[in-house]
C-alpha positions, 0 to 999 in steps of 0.5 A: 565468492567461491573457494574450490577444494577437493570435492569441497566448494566453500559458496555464499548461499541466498536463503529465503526466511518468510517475515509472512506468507509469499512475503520472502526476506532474502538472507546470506550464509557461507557453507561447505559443500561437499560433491561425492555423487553429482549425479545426486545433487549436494550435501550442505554443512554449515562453515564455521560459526555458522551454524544456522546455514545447515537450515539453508535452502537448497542451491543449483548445481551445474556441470562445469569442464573442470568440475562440479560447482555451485551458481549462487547468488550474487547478493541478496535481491529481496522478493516483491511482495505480491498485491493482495487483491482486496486490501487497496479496495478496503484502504480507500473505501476506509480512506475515502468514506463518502458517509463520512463527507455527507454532513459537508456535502449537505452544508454546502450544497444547502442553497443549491438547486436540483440541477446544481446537486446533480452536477455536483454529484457528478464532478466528484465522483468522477474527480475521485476516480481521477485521483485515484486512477492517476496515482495508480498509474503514474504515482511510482513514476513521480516518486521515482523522479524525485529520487525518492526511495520506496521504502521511505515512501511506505514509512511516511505514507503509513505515518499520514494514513495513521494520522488520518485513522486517528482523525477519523476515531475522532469522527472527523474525515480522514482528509479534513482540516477547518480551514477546508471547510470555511474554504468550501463556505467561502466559495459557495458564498461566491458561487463558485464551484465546491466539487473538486475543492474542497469537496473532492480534494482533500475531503473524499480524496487527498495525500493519504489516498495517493499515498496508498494508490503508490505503495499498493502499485508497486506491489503489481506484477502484471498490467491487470493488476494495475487494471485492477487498481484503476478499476477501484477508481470507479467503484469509489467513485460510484461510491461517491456518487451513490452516497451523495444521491442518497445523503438526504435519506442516508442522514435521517436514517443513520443520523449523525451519531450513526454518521460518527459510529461509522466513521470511527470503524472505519478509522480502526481498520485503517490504522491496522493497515497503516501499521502494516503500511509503515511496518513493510517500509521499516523492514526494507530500510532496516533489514534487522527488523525481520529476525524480530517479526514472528 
């Protein structure tokens, strides 16, 4: 809305108050602003019982036939926060912890043949990076479907992945329940394959990974950042398929005592992204969080 007076427009004016780096909260102040030499740009004064507009950012003026006036802002559109490049790649290498999945791998496969082992290996690493791949590109999509806000995706994904940092500073997977495990001994019991379920979904990835693959997809811009979302798909599932080749090696050196240690660290780290997760999403449904964060 813009009131004119002599020399004086009274126009709301859309300011950014940073919560964090490159991270911008749009805010809304009504100023006086006061135009002696166009040539010169404006002079902003706070409006009545406003005095925090006279920090306001700066507007763009435009010559108008019958005047100079301000182009503002219709409302506040608050600014996507830009991807950091390595923190999804640090997610799910927390989330997913092949190391942590060694002790299932080896009671599974126990009565396996080389070949069996092998193509095991195979099917799980390259199931992971389905997973992963799939919720990068189509995950926001499906949540938009629903009509599902993301918002309230961040705040209940963050929930689940700080459910899952708690089970893992317990030294359990992050995706892991017993049911799953007596699944898994029940199917190799019955010759059945255990690569995809339980092995692949939930232990390596399951609805915490998802979870993370969206909320960090809508923080794209350009399709090589997506590009290189997908790309964590494969370097997890060489991860995968690297621990697994080594499981036999990698659990007499580490033991399981080291197995656990490992798996409680990575569990801290990702309750600390869990937190910022969950905080980003209370913050874009209660905007009034923001005058709060130093």
């Amino acid at each position: 809305m813009i009131e004119s007076a002599p020399f004086l427009t009274f126009v709301d004016v859309v300011t950014e108050q940073f919560v964090r780096p490159a991270c911008p909260i749009s805010r809304r102040f009504r100023v006086w602003v006061a135009n002696e030499a166009p040539a010169q740009g404006f002079s902003i004064y706070p409006a009545p019982g406003m005095s925090k507009a006279s920090k306001a950012g700066c507007c763009t003026g435009r010559n108008l036939a019958a005047g100079f006036a301000l182009s503002a802002s219709a409302g506040p559109e608050p600014a996507k926060c830009p991807m950091d490049i390595y923190k999804p790649l640090v997610a799910l290498l927390a989330i997913v912890n092949p190391i942590g999945v060694i002790p299932f791998y080896i009671h599974f496969t126990e009565g396996f043949t080389r070949q069996q082992r092998q193509r095991t290996i195979r099917v799980a690493a390259f199931s992971a990076f389905v997973v992963i791949a799939v919720s990068a590109v189509a995950g926001l999509r499906i949540i938009e479907f629903f009509g599902i806000s993301l918002a309230s995706f961040q705040v209940g994904g963050g929930t689940l992945l700080l459910i899952s940092a708690l089970q893992m500073l317990n030294a359990q997977p992050a995706e892991t329940r017993k049911e799953d495990v007596t699944e898994g001994r029940d199917k190799v019991d019955a010759g059945d394959s255990i690569a995809v379920v339980p092995l692949t979904i939930p232990l390596l990835t399951g609805p915490a990974t998802i979870s993370t693959m969206v909320i960090y997809a809508d923080k794209t811009r350009h399709w090589w950042e997506v590009a290189f979302l997908v790309g964590y798909g494969v370097v997890i599932g060489l991860s995968v398929w690297l621990a697994f080749s080594a499981a036999g090696r990698i659990a007499k050196v580490l033991g399981k005592t080291g197995i656990n240690v490992m798996t409680r660290l990575m569990g801290l780290i990702l309750a600390a992204l869990a937190v910022e997760v969950m905080s980003d999403g209370l913050i874009k449904l209660f905007p009034i969080l923001a005058g709060t964060v130093r």
